[in-house]
BAVEXZA-131999 format. One line per 10 residues: number of its first residue (from 1); their letters; for each residue z, x, y of C-alpha. Coordinates in pm, whole numbers, plus 50000, padded with zeros to 5 digits. Layout:
BEGIN
NUM) a) Z X Y  ... $
***
This chain:
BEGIN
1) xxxxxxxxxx) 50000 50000 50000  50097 50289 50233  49749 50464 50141  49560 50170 50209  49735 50067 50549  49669 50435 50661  49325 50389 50574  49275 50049 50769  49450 50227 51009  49191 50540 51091 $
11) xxxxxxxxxx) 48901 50305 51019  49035 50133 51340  49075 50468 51541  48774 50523 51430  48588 50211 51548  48753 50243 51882  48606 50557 51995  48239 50417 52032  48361 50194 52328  48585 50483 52413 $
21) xxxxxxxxxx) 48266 50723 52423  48101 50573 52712  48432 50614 52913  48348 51001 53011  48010 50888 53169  48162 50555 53344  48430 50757 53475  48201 51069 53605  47944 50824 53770  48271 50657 53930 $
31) xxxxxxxxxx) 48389 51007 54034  48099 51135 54189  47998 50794 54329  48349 50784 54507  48384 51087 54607  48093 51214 54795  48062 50862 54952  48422 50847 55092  48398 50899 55441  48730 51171 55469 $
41) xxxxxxxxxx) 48545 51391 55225  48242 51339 55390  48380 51469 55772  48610 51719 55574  48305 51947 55455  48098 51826 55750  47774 51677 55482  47702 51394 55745  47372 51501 55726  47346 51541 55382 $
51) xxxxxxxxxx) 47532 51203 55233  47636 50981 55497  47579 50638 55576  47193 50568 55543  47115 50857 55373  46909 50862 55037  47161 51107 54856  47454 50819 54977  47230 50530 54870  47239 50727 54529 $
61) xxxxxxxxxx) 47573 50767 54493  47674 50435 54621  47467 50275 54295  47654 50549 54079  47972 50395 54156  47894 50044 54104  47753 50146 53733  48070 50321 53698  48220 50036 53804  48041 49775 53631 $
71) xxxxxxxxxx) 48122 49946 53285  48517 49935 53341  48468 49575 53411  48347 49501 53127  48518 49700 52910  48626 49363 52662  48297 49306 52581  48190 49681 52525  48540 49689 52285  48449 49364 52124 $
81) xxxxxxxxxx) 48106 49530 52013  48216 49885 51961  48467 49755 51701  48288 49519 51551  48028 49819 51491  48235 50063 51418  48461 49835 51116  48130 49629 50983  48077 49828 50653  47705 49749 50628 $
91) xxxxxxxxxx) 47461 49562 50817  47634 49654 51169  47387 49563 51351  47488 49173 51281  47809 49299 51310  47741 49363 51690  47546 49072 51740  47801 48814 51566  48051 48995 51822  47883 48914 52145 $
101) xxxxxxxxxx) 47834 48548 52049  48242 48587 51945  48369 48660 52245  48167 48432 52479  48239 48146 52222  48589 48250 52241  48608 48226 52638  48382 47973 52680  48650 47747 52461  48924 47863 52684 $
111) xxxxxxxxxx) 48775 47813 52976  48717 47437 52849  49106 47354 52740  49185 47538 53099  48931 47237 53282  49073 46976 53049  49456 47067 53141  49376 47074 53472  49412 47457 53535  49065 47519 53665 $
121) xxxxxxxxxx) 49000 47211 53922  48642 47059 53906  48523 47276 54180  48621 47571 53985  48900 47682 54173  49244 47784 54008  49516 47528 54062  49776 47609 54241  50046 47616 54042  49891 47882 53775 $
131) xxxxxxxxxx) 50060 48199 53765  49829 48443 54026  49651 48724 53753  49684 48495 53428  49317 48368 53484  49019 48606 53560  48651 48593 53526  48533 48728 53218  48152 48775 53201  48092 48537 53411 $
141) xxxxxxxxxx) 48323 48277 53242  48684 48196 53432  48880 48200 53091  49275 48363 53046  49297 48757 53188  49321 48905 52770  49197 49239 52932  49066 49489 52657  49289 49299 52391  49062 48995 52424 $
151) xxxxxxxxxx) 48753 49249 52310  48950 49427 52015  49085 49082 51874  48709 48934 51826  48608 49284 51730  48865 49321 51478  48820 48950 51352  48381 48961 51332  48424 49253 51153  48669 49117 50868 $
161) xxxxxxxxxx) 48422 48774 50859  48134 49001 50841  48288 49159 50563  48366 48899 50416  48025 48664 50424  47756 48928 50449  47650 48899 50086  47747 48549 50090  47511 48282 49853  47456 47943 49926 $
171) xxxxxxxxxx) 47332 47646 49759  46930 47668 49746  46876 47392 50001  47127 47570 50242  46988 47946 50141  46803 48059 50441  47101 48091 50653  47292 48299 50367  47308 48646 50379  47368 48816 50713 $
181) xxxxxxxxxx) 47276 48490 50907  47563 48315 50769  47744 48591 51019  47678 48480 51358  47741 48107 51226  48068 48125 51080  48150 48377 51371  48080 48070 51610  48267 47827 51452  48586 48016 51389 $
191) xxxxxxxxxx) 48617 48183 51735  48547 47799 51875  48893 47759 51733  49012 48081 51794  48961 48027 52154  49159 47705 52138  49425 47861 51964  49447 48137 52253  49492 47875 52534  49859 47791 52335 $
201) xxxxxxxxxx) 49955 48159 52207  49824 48375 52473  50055 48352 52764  50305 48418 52531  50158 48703 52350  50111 48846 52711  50460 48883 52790  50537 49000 52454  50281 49263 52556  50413 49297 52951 $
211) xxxxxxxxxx) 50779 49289 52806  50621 49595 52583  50523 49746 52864  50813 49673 53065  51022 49853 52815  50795 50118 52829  50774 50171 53186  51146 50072 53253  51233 50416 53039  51078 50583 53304 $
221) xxxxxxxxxx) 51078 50951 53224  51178 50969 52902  50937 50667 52775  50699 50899 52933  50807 51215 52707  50774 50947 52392  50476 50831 52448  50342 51234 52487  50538 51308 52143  50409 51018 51997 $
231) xxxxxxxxxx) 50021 51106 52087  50019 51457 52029  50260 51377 51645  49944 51136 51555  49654 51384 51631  49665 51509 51254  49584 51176 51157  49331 51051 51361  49556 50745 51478  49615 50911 51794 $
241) xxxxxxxxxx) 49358 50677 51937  49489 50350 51815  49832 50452 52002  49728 50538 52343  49427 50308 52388  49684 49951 52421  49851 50212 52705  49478 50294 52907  49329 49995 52866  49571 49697 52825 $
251) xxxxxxxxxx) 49900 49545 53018  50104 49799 52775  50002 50036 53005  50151 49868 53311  49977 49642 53605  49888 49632 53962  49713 49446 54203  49404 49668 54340  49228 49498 54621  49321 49167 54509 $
261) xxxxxxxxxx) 49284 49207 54172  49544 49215 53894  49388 49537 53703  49566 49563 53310  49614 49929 53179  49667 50330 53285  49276 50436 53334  49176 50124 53448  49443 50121 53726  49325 50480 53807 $
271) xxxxxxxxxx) 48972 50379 53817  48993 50061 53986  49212 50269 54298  48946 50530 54297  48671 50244 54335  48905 50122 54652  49000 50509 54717  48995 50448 55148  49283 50220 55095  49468 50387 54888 $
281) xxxxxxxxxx) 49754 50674 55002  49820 50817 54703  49706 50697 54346  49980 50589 54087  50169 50841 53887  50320 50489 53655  49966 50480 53579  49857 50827 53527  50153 50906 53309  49951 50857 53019 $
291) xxxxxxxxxx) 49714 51165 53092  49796 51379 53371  50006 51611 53217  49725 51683 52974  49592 51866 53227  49918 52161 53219  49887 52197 52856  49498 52194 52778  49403 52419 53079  49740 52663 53070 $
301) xxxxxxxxxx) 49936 52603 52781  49698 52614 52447  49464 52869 52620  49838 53088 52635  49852 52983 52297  49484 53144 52233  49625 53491 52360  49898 53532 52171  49714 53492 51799  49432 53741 51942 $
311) xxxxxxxxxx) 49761 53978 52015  49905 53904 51730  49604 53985 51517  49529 54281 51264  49355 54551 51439  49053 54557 51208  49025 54157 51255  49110 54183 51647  48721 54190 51736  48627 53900 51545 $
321) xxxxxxxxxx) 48900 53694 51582  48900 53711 51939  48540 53603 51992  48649 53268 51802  48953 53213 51968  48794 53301 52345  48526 53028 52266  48808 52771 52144  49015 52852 52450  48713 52834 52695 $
331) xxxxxxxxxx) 48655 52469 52518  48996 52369 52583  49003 52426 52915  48655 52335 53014  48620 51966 52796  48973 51923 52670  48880 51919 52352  49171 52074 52128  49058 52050 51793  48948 52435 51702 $
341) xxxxxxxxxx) 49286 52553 51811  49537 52284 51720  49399 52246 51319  49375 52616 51340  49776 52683 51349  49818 52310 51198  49720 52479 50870  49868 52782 50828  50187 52702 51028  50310 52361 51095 $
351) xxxxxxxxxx) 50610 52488 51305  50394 52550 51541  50227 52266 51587  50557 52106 51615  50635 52333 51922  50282 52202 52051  50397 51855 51999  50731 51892 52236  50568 52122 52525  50282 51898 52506 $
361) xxxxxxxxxx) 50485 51613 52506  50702 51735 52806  50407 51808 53003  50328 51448 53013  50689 51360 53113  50688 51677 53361  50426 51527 53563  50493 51266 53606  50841 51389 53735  50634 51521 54029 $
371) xxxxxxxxxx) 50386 51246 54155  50089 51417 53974  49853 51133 53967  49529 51286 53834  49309 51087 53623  49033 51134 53357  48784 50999 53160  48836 51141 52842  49058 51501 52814  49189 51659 53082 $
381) xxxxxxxxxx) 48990 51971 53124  48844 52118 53418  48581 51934 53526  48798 51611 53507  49080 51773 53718  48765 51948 53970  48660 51520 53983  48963 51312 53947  49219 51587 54189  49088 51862 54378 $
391) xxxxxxxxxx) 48801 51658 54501  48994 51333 54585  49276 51553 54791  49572 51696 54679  49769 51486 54954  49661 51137 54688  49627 51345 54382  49951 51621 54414  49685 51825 54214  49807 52142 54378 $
401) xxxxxxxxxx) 50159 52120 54157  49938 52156 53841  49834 52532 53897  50255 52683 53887  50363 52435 53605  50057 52516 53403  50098 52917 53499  50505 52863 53356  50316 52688 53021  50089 52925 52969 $
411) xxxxxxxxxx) 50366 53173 52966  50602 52949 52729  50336 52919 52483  50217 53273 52435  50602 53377 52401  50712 53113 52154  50410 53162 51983  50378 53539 51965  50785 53529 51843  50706 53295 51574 $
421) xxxxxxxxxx) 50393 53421 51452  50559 53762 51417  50889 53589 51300  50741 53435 51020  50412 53615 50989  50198 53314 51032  49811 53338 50884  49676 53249 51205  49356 53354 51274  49319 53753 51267 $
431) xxxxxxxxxx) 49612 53750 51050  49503 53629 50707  49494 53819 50370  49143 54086 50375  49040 53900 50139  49053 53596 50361  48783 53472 50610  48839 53480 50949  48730 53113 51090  48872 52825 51292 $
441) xxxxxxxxxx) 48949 52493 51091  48834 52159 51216  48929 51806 51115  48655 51786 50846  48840 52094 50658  49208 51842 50682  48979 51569 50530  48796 51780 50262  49180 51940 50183  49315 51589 50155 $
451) xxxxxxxxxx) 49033 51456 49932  48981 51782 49746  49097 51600 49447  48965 51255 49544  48596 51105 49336  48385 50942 49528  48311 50628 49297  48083 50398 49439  47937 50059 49285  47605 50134 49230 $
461) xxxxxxxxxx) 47634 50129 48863  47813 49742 48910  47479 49612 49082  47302 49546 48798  47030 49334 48917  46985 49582 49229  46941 49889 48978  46717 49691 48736  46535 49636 49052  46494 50024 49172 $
471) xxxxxxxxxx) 46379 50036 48786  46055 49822 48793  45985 49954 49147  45947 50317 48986  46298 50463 49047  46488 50527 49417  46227 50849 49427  45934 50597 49434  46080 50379 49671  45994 50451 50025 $
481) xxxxxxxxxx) 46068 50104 50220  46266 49789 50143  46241 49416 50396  46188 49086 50323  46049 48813 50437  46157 48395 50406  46077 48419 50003  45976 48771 49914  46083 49068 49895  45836 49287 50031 $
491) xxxxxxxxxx) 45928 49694 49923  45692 49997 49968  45644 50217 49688  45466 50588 49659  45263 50543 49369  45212 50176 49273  45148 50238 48909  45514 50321 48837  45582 49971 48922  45695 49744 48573 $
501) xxxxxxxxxx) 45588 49384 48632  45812 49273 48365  46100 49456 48430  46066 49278 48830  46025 48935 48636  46326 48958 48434  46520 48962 48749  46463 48600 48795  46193 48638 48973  45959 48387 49004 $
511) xxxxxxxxxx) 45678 48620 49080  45490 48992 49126  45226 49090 49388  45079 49390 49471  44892 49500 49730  44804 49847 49706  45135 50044 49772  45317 49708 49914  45497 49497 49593  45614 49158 49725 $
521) xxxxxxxxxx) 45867 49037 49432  45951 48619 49477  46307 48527 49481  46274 48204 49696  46537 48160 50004  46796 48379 49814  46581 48708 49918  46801 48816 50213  47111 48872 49979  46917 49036 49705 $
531) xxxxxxxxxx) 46766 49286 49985  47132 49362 50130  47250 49403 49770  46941 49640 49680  47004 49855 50022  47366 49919 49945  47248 49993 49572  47015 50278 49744  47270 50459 49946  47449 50577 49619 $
541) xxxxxxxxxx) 47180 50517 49335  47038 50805 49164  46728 51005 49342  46496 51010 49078  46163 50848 48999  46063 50591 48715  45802 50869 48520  45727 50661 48236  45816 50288 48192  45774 50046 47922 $
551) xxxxxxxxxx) 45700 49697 48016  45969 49491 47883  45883 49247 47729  46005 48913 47882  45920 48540 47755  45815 48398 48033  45552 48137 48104  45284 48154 48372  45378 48020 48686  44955 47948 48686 $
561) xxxxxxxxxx) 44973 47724 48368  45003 47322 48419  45334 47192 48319  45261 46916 48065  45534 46674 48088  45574 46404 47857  45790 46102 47911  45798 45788 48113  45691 45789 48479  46034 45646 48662 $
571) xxxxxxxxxx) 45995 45749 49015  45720 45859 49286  45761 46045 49634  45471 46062 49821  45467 46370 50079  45236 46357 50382  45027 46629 50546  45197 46819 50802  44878 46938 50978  44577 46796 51032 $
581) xxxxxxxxxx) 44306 46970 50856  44113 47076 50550  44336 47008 50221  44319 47172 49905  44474 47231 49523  44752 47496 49620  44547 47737 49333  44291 47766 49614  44534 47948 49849  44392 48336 49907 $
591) xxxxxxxxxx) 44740 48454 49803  44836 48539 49469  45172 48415 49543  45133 48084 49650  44835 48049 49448  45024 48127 49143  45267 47888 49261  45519 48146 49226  45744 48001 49526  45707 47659 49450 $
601) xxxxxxxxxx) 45423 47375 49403  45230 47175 49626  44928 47188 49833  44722 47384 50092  44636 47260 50424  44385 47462 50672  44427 47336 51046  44219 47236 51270  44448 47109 51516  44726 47306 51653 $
611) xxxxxxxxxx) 45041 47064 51576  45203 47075 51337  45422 46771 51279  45725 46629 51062  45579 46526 50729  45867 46247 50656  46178 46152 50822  46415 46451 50717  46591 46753 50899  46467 47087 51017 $
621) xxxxxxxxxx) 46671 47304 50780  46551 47613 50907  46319 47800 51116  46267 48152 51019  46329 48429 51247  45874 48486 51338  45867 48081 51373  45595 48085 51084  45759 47886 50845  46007 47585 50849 $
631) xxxxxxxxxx) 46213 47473 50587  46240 47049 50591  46441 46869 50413  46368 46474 50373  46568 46191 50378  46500 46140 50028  46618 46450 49965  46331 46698 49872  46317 47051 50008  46020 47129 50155 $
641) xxxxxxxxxx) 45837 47492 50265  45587 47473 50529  45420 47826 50553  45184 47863 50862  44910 48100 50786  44938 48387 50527  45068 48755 50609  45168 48533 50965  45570 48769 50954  45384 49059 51066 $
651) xxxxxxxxxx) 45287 48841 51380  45648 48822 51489  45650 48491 51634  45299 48529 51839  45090 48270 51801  45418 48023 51795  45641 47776 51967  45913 47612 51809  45921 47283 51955  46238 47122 51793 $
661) xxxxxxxxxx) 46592 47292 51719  46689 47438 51399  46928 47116 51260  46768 46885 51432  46726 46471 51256  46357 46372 51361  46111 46111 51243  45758 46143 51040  45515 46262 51287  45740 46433 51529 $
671) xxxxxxxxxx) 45580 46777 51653  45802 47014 51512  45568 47385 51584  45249 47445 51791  44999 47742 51687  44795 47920 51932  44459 47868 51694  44245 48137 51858  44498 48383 51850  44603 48328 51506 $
681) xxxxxxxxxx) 44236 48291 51381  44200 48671 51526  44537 48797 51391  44603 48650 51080  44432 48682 50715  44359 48328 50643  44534 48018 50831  44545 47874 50500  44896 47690 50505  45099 47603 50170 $
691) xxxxxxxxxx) 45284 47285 50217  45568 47366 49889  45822 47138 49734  46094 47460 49693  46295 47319 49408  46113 47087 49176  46284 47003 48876  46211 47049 48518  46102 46664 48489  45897 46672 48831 $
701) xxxxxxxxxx) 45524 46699 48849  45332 46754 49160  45002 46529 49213  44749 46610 49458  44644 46289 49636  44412 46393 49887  44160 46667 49941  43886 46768 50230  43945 46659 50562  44317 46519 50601 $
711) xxxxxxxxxx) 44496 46351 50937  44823 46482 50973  45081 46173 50856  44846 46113 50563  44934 46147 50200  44880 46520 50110  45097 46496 49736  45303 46270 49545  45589 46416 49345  45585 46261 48989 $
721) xxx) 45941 46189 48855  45931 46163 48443  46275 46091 48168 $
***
């Protein structure tokens, strides 16, 4: 349970540094952007010539800092995705999309129990009597101020639907929106009721979280110190993210009003005064608690840290050691990032990372003893502290008080370290066995030491219709492209004569056809599972080709032959022409599949009029993604496939408009599609279109009751019922 709560627990870490990635490029377009357009810096270096008001550098920077800007507002949404993305296992990109229908579902429903109770008036101002900073505009939408936690919740929640219903089969009638597109529905309709559920629990989950932050805040120093401990403790792991993020992005954090607004969170409080910096004497310290004092400890302290392993090295490893260590210290300071030198002396002596962990930690609380308020975007390096302090003043910043505190760091660390090093003879780098290679760990050498024992086991071997699959298409090797379409299965292979007909039919399938190195295999609505399930099978399966197969051999009638049915004739539904047209037996379709009647029976129809219309009263079970073919159901209860034009997916919707909703009731003769003829006569094979009763049953026959010219509305077939 512990393992598998730690593993939950860096897959969220995980998914929350894509939204955090975009952060460093917000905040330096914010940076610049504020800076050189503030009018103190501006007279300061005397560059009213160069970027004051009206100038084309100015005009520049002034859009730079409404991107920058425009990023941190929207920071739910870009969490909401980003999570979503980053804890989908497959398929993500549905992930992502189920996400941004999540979270305006979500605040569109709160923004509608907030009208019905009367706390957003009919002109849609706030009522008076809500709390000021409990509602804000969120994308547009006035809904309940959830900051960043509003984002991770319907990240957090897609993700475990998606999950859960990616691979998900439903009845054949219902089949088309299985699969991945079952996603985005169920997605809808839970976060519907999520977002009525967050009208009642919200306000008090948010103070829950402001009492949180309260507590946090209301240590003062020393919750400063524990929240420095607590971030640098977790780096090891790789939860270090999920702890501090609540603090830079969410009420945890503290709040403030910044030119009227009630901003949520550390950084965003930071970046919100820097977007307002004229008005603003000196920037927060409560709010730059979280960071500043990275700035001591990154640029001073781990850089002494650096020096004293290169003294403390072997003579004959001093050279090479040194050149590894220069380049991690040089990282540190520059980009903050601490990883080359922290896993270094994590390896070989833990005791020192522990003294990491307290300095560290007291650099954070030392800061903010002294009114350092400088911010960053992602690690406090140099080029955040040149952006975020020495260029915003050190009268707003107290920048200035970094440069002795850091120089009394660096000193602490290379003296502690050089006394324990020698103490204990530590292996740090320079100072390992000769047998021993001198090198710099990273956090992929703590993951391949913690799952050095660890097989990978994967289900590939479980799937067996996926691998009998990769079998009749000639092996993974032969394999070289894998989609689908409404019905088929369309795969690329490298040599098509490695492909086993019967090994593809004994997967259910109702049909094979190959067109040079393309193999469409018919599976019916069902396909979009099979392909998700044959994808996943991929990533793992074996890399080899098919060389030699034997066709197995599989009892199985042809789908060509005339079902002879023998019995009494009890029942008759007659089917009428969709299209107006020329009407055919479906055998005469140029398309071995439909021909072959491999996806059902029926009949052909050729238009000649560009409407096509509802053949019976019924519902418009689906439309498929390139509007060329429309699943109807009728009120009598038979599934019908209406397939405009042949090879018409490649088209991707040109050439169509969908004239009636997907779900919608309508009556016979109700335009439901209209083709652009010309176009499609240019762009498509054949315009030929099947007209297929999807799930006829063992006692059905199909009758053709027309041929030649048809009016739409006419009787095209009648379906035979027989006991």
């Amino acid at each position: 349970m512990k393992d598998k709560i730690f593993g939950v627990l860096q897959r969220v870490g995980r998914s929350f540094m894509l939204p955090i990635a975009i952060l460093p490029v917000a905040g330096l377009l914010l940076g610049i952007g504020s800076s050189f357009t503030n009018a103190t810096t501006i007279a300061t270096y005397g560059l009213e010539g160069v970027l004051g008001n009206g100038t084309i550098l100015h005009s520049l920077l002034v859009i730079m800092n409404h991107v920058g800007s425009a990023i941190f507002d929207n920071l739910p949404l870009i969490f909401a995705i980003g999570v979503a993305i980053g804890m989908a296992k497959k398929e993500k990109e549905v992930s992502a999309l189920s996400s941004v229908i999540a979270y305006y579902v979500m605040n569109t429903a709160i923004n509608a129990m907030l009208q019905v109770t009367g706390k957003i008036l009919a002109d849609g101002r706030i009522s008076p009597d809500v709390l000021k900073g409990t509602i804000a505009t969120v994308s547009g939408i006035q809904s309940l101020q959830m900051g960043v936690f509003g984002g991770i919740i319907v990240g957090l929640g897609v993700s475990a639907l998606h999950n859960r219903f990616y691979k998900i089969q439903l009845p054949n009638s219902l089949s088309f929106f299985g699969g991945t597109r079952f996603v985005p529905i169920i997605s809808t309709l839970v976060y519907m009721f999520v977002g009525i559920l967050m009208y009642f629990i919200w306000p008090t989950v948010q103070n829950g979280i402001y009492a949180l932050g309260g507590l946090v805040t209301g240590s003062g120093y020393i919750g400063t110190l524990i929240f420095g401990l607590i971030k640098r403790a977790l780096i090891p792991f790789g939860l270090h993210h999920v702890f501090y993020t609540p603090f830079w992005q969410t009420a945890v954090g503290g709040t403030m009003e910044v030119n009227g607004q009630l901003v949520e969170g550390g950084q965003n409080i930071f970046f919100a005064q820097l977007a307002n910096v004229g008005s603003i004497t000196h920037f927060s310290s409560d709010a730059t608690r979280y960071f500043s004092g990275e700035f001591i400890f990154m640029i001073f302290g781990l850089p002494g840290a650096a020096l004293a392993m290169y003294r403390c090295a072997k003579p004959e490893k001093k050279k090479q050691a040194g050149g590894l260590l220069l380049s991690a210290a040089l990282a540190c300071m520059f980009t903050g990032i601490t990883e080359p030198l922290e896993f270094s002396f994590l390896f070989v002596a833990p005791m020192l990372f522990a003294v990491q962990v307290v300095l560290a930690g007291s650099a954070y609380m030392i800061a903010h003893m002294l009114n350092i308020a400088v911010g960053l975007t992602f690690s406090g390096g140099l080029l955040d502290l040149f952006l975020f302090g020495i260029l915003q003043g050190n009268e707003k910043t107290s920048w200035l008080l970094i440069i002795p505190v850091g120089i009394i760091y660096f000193f602490l660390y290379y003296f502690i370290f050089s006394f324990l090093i020698k103490k204990f003879n530590f292996k740090t780098p320079g100072r390992e066995d000769d047998d021993t290679e001198t090198k710099l760990f990273t956090k992929k050498d703590v993951q391949a030491r913690n799952e050095s024992k660890k097989e990978v086991s994967g289900n590939a071997s479980d799937d067996e219709l996926s691998r009998t699959i990769t079998r009749g298409l000639g092996g993974k090797a032969n394999i070289s492209d894998v989609d689908c379409c409404a019905t088929r299965l369309r795969c690329t292979v490298k040599d098509a004569s490695k492909v086993n007909e019967g090994l593809l039919k004994s997967t259910k399938a109702s049909g094979v056809v190959k067109k040079g190195n393309g193999i469409q295999v018919i599976y019916g609505p069902q396909v979009a599972v099979i392909k998700s399930n044959l994808e996943d099978y991929l990533e793992t399966a074996p890399d080899e080709e098919v060389e030699e197969v034997t066709q197995t051999e599989v009892e199985t009638q042809s789908s060509n032959e005339e079902k002879s049915i023998e019995g009494k004739l009890v029942n008759t539904i007659t089917i009428s022409s969709p299209l107006s047209g020329i009407a055919g037996d479906l055998s005469t379709t140029p398309d071995e599949a439909f021909a072959g009647k491999m996806m059902g029976d029926g009949a052909v129809v050729t238009p000649l009029e560009p409407i096509v219309y509802a053949p019976e009263d019924g519902e418009i079970g689906f439309i498929f993604d390139t509007k060329h073919a429309i699943g109807f159901v009728t009120d009598s209860g038979v599934s019908l496939l209406i397939h405009v034009g042949l090879d018409t997916v490649k088209l991707k919707g040109e050439g169509f408009e969908i004239l009636q909703e997907m779900g919608s009731k309508v009556k016979k003769g109700t335009p439901i599609l209209k083709l652009d003829l010309e176009y499609l006569e240019k762009n498509a094979p054949s315009l030929a279109t099947p007209v297929l009763c999807t799930e006829l049953e063992d006692n059905q026959k199909i009758r053709l009751l027309k041929t030649g010219e048809i009016k739409a509305g006419e009787p095209l077939f009648a379906i035979d019922t027989f006991e």
